[in-house]
Biotite code that builds the C-alpha atoms (Angstrom):
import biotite.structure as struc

atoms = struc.array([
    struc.Atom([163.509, 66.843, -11.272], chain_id="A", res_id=1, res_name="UNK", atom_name="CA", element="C"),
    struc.Atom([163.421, 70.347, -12.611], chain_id="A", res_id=2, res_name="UNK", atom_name="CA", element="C"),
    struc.Atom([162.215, 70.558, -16.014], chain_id="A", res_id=3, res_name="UNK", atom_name="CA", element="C"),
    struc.Atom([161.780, 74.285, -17.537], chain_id="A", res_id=4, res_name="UNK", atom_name="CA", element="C"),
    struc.Atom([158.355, 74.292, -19.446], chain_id="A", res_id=5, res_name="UNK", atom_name="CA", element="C"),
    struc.Atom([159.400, 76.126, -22.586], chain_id="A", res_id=6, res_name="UNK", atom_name="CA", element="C"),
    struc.Atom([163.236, 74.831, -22.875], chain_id="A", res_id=7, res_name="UNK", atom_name="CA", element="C"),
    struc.Atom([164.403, 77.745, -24.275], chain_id="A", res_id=8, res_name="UNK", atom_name="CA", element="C"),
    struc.Atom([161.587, 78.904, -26.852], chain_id="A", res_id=9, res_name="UNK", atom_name="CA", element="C"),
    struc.Atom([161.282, 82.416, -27.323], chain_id="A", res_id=10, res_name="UNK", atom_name="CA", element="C"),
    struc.Atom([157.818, 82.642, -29.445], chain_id="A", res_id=11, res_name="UNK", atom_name="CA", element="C"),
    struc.Atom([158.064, 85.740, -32.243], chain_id="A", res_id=12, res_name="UNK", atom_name="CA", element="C"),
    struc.Atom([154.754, 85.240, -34.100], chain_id="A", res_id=13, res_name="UNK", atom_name="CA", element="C"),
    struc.Atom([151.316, 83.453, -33.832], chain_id="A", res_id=14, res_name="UNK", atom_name="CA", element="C"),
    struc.Atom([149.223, 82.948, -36.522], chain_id="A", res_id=15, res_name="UNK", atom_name="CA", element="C"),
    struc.Atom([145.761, 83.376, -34.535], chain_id="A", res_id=16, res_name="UNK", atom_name="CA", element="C"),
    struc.Atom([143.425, 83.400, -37.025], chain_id="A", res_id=17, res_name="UNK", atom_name="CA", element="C"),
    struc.Atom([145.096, 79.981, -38.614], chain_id="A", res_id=18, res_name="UNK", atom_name="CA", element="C"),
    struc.Atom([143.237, 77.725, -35.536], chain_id="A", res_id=19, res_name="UNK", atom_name="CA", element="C"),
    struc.Atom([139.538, 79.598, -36.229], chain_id="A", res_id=20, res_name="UNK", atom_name="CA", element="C"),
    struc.Atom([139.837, 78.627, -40.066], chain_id="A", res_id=21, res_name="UNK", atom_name="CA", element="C"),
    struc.Atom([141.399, 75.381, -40.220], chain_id="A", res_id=22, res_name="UNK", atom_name="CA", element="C"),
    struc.Atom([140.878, 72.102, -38.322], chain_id="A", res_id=23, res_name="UNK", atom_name="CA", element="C"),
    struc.Atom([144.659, 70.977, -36.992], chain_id="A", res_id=24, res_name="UNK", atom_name="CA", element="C"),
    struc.Atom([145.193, 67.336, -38.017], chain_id="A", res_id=25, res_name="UNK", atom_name="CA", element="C"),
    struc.Atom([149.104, 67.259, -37.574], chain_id="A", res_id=26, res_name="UNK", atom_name="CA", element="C"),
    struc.Atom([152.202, 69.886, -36.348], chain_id="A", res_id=27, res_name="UNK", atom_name="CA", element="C"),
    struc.Atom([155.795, 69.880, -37.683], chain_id="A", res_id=28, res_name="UNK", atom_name="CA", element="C"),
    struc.Atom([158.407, 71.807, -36.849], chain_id="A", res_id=29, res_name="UNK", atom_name="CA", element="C"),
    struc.Atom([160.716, 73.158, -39.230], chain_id="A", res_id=30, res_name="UNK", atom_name="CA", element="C"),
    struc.Atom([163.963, 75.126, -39.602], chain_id="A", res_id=31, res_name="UNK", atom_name="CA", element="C"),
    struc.Atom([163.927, 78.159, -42.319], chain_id="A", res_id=32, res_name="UNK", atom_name="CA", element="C"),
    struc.Atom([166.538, 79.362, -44.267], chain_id="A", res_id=33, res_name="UNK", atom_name="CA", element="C"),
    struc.Atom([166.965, 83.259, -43.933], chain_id="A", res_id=34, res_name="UNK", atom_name="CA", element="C"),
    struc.Atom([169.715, 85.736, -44.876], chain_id="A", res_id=35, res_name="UNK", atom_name="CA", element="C"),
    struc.Atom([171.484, 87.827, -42.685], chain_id="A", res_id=36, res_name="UNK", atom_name="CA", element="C"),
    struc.Atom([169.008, 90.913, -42.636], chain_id="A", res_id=37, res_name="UNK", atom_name="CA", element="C"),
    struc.Atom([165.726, 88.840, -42.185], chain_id="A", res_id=38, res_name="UNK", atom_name="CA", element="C"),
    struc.Atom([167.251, 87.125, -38.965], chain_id="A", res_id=39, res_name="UNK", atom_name="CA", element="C"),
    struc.Atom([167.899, 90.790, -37.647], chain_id="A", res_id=40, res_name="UNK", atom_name="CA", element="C"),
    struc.Atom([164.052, 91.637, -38.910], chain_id="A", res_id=41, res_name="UNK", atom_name="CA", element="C"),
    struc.Atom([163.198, 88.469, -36.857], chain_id="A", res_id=42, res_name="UNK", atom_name="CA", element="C"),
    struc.Atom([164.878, 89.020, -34.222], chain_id="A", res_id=43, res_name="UNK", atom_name="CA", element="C"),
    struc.Atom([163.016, 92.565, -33.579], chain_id="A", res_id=44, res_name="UNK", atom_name="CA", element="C"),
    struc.Atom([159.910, 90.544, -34.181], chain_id="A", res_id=45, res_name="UNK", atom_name="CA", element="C"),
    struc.Atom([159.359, 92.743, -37.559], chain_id="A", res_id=46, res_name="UNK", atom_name="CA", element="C"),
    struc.Atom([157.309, 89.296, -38.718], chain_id="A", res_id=47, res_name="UNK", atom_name="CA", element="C"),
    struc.Atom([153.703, 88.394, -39.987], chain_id="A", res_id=48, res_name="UNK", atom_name="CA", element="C"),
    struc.Atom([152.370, 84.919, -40.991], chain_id="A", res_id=49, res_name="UNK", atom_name="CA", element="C"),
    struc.Atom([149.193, 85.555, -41.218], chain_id="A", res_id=50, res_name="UNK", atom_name="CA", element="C"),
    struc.Atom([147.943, 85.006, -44.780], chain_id="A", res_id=51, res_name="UNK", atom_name="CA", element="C"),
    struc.Atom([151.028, 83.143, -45.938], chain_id="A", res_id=52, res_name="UNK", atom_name="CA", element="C"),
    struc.Atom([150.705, 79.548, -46.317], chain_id="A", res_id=53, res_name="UNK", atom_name="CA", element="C"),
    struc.Atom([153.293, 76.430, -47.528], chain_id="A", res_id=54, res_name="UNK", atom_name="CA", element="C"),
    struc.Atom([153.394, 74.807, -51.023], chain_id="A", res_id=55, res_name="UNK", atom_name="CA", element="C"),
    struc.Atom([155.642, 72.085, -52.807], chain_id="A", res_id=56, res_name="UNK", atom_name="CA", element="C"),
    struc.Atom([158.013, 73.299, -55.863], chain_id="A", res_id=57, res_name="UNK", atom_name="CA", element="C"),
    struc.Atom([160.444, 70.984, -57.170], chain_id="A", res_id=58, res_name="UNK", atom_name="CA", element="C"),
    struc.Atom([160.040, 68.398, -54.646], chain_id="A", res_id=59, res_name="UNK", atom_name="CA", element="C"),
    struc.Atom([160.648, 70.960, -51.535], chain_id="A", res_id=60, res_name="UNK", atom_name="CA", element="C"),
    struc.Atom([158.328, 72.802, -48.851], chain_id="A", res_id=61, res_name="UNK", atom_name="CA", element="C"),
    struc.Atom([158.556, 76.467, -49.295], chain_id="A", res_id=62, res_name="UNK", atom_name="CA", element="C"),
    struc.Atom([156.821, 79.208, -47.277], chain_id="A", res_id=63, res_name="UNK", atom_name="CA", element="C"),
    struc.Atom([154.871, 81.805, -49.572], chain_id="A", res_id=64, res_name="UNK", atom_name="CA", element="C"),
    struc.Atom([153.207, 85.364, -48.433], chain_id="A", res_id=65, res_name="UNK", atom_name="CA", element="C"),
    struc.Atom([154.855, 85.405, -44.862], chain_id="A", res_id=66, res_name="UNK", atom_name="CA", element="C"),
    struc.Atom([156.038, 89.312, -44.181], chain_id="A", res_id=67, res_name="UNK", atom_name="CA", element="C"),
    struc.Atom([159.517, 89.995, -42.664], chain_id="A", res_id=68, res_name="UNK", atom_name="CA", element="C"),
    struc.Atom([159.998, 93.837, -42.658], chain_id="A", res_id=69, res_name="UNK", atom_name="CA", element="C"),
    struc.Atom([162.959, 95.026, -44.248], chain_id="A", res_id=70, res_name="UNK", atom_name="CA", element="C"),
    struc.Atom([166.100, 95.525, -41.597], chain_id="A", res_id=71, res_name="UNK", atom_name="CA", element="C"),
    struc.Atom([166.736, 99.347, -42.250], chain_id="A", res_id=72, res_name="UNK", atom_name="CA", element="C"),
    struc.Atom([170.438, 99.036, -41.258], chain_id="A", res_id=73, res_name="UNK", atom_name="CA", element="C"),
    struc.Atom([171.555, 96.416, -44.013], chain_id="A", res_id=74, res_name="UNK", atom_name="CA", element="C"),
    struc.Atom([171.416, 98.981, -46.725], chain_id="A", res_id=75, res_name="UNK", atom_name="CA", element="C"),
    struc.Atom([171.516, 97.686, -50.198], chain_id="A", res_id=76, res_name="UNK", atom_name="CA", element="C"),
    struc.Atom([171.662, 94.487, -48.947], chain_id="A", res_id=77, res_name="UNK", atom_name="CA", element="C"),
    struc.Atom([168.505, 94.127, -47.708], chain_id="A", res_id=78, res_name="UNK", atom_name="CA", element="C"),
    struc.Atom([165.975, 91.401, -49.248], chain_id="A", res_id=79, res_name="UNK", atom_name="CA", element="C"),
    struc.Atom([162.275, 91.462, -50.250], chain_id="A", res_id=80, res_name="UNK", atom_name="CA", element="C"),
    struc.Atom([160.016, 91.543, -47.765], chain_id="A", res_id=81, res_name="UNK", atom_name="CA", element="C"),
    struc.Atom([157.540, 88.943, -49.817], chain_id="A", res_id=82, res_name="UNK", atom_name="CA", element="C"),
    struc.Atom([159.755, 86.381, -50.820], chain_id="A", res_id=83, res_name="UNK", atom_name="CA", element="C"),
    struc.Atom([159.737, 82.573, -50.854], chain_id="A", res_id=84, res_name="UNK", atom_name="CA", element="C"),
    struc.Atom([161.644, 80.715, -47.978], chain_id="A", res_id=85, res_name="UNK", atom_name="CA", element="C"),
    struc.Atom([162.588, 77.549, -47.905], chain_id="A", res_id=86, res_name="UNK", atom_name="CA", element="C"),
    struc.Atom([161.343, 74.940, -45.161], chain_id="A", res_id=87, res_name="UNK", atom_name="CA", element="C"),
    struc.Atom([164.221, 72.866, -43.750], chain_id="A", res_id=88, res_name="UNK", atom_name="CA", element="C"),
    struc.Atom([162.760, 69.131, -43.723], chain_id="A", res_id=89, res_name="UNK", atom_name="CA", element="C"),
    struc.Atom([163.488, 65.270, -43.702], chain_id="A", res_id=90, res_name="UNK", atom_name="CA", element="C"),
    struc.Atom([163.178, 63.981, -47.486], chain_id="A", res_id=91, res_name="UNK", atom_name="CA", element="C"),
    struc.Atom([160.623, 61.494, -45.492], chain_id="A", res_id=92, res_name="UNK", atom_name="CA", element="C"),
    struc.Atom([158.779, 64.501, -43.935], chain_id="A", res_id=93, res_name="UNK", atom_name="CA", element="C"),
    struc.Atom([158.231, 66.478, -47.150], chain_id="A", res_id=94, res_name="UNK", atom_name="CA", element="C"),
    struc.Atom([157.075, 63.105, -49.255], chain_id="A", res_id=95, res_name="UNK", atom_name="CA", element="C"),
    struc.Atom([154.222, 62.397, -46.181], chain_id="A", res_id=96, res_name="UNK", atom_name="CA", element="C"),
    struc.Atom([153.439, 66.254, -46.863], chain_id="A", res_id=97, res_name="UNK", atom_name="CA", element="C"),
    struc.Atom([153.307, 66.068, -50.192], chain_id="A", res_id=98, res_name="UNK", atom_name="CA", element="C"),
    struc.Atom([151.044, 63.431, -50.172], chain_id="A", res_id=99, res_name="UNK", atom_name="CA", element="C"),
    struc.Atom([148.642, 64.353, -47.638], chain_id="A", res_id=100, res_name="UNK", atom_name="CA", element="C"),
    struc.Atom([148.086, 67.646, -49.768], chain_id="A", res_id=101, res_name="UNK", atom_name="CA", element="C"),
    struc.Atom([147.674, 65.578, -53.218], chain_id="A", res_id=102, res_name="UNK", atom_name="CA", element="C"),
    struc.Atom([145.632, 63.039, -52.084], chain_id="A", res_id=103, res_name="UNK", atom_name="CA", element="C"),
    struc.Atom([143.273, 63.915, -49.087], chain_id="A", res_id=104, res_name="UNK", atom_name="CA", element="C"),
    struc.Atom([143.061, 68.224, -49.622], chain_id="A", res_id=105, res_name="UNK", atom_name="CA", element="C"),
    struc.Atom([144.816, 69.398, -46.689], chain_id="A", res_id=106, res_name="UNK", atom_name="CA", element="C"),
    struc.Atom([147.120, 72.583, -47.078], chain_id="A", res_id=107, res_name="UNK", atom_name="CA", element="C"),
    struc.Atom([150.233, 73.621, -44.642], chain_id="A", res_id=108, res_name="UNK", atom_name="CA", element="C"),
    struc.Atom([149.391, 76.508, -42.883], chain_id="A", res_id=109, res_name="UNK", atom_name="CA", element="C"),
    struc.Atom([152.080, 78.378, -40.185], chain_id="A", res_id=110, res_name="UNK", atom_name="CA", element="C"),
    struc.Atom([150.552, 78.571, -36.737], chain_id="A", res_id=111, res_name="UNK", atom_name="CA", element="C"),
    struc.Atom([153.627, 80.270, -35.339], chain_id="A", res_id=112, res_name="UNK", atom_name="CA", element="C"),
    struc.Atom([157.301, 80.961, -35.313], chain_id="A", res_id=113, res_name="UNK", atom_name="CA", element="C"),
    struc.Atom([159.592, 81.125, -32.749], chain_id="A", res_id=114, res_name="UNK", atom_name="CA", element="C"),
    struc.Atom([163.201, 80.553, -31.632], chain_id="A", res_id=115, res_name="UNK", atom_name="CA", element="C"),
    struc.Atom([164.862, 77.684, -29.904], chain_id="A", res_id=116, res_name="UNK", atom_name="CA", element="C"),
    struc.Atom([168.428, 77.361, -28.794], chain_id="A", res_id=117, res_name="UNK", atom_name="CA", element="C"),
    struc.Atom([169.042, 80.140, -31.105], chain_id="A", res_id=118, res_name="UNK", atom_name="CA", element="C"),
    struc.Atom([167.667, 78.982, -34.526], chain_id="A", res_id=119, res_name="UNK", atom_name="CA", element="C"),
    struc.Atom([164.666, 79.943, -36.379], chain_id="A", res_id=120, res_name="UNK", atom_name="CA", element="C"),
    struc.Atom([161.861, 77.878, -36.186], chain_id="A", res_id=121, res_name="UNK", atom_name="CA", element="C"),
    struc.Atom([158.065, 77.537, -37.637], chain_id="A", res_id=122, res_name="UNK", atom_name="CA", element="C"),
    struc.Atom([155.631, 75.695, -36.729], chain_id="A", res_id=123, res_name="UNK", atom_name="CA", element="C"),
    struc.Atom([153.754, 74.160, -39.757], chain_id="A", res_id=124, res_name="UNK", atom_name="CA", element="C"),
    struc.Atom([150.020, 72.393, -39.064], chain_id="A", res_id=125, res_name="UNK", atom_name="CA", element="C"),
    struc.Atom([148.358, 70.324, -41.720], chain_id="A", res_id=126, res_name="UNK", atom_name="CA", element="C"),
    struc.Atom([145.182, 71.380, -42.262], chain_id="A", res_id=127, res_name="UNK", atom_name="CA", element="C"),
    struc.Atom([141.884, 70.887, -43.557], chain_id="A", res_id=128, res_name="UNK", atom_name="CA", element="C"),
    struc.Atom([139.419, 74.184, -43.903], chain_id="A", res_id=129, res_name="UNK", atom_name="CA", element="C"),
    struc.Atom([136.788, 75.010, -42.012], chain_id="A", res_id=130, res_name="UNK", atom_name="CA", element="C"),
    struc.Atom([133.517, 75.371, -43.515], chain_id="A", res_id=131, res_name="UNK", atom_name="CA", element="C"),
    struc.Atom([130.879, 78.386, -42.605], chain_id="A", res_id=132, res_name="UNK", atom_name="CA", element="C"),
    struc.Atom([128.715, 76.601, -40.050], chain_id="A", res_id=133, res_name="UNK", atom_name="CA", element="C"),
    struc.Atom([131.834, 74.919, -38.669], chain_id="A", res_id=134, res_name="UNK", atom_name="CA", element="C"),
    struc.Atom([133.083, 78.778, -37.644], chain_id="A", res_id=135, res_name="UNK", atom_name="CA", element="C"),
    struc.Atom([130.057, 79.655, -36.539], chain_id="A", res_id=136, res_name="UNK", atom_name="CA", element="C"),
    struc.Atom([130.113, 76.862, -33.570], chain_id="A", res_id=137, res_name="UNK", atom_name="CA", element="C"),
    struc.Atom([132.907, 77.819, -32.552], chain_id="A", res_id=138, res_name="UNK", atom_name="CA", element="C"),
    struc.Atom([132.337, 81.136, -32.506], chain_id="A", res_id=139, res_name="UNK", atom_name="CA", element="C"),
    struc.Atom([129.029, 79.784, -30.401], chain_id="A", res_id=140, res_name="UNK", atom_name="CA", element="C"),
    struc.Atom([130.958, 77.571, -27.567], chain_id="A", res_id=141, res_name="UNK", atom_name="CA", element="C"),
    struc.Atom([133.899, 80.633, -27.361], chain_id="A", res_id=142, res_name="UNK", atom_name="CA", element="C"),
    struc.Atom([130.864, 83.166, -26.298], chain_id="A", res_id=143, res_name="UNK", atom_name="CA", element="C"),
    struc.Atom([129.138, 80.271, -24.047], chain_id="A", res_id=144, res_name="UNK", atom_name="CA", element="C"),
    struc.Atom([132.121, 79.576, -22.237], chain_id="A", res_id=145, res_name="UNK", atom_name="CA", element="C"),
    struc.Atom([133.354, 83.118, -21.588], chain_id="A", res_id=146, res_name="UNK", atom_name="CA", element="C"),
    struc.Atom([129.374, 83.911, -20.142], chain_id="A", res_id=147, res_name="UNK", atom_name="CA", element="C"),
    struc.Atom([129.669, 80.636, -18.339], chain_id="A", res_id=148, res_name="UNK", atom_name="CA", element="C"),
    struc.Atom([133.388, 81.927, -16.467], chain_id="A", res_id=149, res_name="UNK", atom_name="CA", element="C"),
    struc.Atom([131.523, 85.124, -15.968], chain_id="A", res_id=150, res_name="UNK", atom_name="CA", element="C"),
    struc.Atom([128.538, 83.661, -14.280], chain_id="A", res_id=151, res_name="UNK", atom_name="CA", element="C"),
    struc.Atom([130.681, 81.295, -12.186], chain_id="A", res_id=152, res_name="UNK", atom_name="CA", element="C"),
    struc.Atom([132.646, 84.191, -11.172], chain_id="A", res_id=153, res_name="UNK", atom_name="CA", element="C"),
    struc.Atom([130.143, 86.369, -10.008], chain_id="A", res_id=154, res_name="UNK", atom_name="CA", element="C"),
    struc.Atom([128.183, 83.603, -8.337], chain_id="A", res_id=155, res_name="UNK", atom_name="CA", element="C"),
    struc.Atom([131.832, 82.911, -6.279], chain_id="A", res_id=156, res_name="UNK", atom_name="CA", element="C"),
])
């Protein structure tokens, strides 16, 4: 049985800093609609999530602050590098979104984007943030387990 680990995922963008200020409860992939010249941005990896962050407006998901460079071939048609994109969901995904930000607090937050079989896809976590002394252990068991690797490494 050969199975390929990735099946075809090429990753563009990671949104490191999303996992040290947010606790992950849930991820959701979703498609993103794009126009010609931010595909060909994308596709030179001309892309930066990370301060932008996904809200609801008139009942869909869109994707706000994420930075896609502006292609330099596509002229006077080239779009802004700031704006809005639409999330492609289910109508039964966005309503359990929609109501886990209304009701318990948690906000969408892109942890990275990537292509598969060709398309554009992000991956979307719901979160809940992290509070000062919640950081601060983690920062705590990162350092203890990189001096514990070293010790075990020079004790080898």
């Amino acid at each position: 049985m050969n199975k390929k680990a990735n099946s075809g995922l090429k990753i563009i963008c990671l949104n490191r800093k999303a996992s040290f200020n947010f606790f992950f409860e849930d991820l959701i992939e979703a498609g993103i609609v794009l126009k010609g010249s931010e595909i060909k941005s994308i596709r030179e990896g001309k892309v930066n999530i990370a301060n932008s962050y996904a809200v609801e407006k008139e009942g869909e998901i869109v994707l706000i602050n994420s930075h896609i460079s502006a292609f330099k071939q596509a002229s006077y048609s080239n779009h802004n590098p700031t704006d809005e994109r639409k999330l492609l969901l289910n109508k039964k995904e966005i309503n359990k979104l929609i109501g886990k930000m209304q009701r318990d607090g948690f906000t969408l937050v892109p942890t990275k984007m990537y292509f598969k079989k060709g398309k554009a896809k992000i991956e979307i976590a719901v979160a809940k943030g992290k509070k000062q002394f919640d950081k601060r252990a983690t920062k705590k068991n990162r350092d203890w387990n990189r001096e514990k690797a070293r010790h075990i490494r020079k004790s080898s």
